[in-house]
C-alpha positions, -999 to +999 in steps of 0.1 A: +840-503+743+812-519+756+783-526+728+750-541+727+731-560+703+702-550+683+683-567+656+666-548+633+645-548+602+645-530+572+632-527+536+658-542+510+658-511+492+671-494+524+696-522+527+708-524+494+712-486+497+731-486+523+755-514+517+764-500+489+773-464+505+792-482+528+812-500+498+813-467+478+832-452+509+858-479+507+840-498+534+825-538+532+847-548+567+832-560+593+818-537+614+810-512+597+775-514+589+774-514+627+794-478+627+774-464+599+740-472+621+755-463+651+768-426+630+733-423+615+717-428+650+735-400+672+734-377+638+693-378+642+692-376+680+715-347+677+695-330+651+664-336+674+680-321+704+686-292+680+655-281+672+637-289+706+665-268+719+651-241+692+617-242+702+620-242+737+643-211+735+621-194+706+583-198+731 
């Protein structure tokens, strides 16, 4: 699989939050910080499609 590389910023409340999620779940390997953004990212696109879909159908 082909990936690309983005940087990104966030609070360290957000990152502590989420690192340890990712540890809770059994996780800390690499990688997976990377799968739980990449998860979290098509989760809220999806989500989005969802309720455009929703709207447009409802008007």
């Amino acid at each position: 699989m082909n990936t690309v590389r983005w940087n990104i910023a966030v609070s360290p409340d957000v990152d502590q939050s989420v690192r340890m999620f990712i540890a809770a779940q059994g996780g800390g390997r690499k990688g997976d910080l990377s799968r739980f953004i990449e998860e979290a990212v098509r989760a809220y696109l999806f989500e989005r499609a969802v309720e455009q879909a929703k709207v447009a159908t409802a008007g």
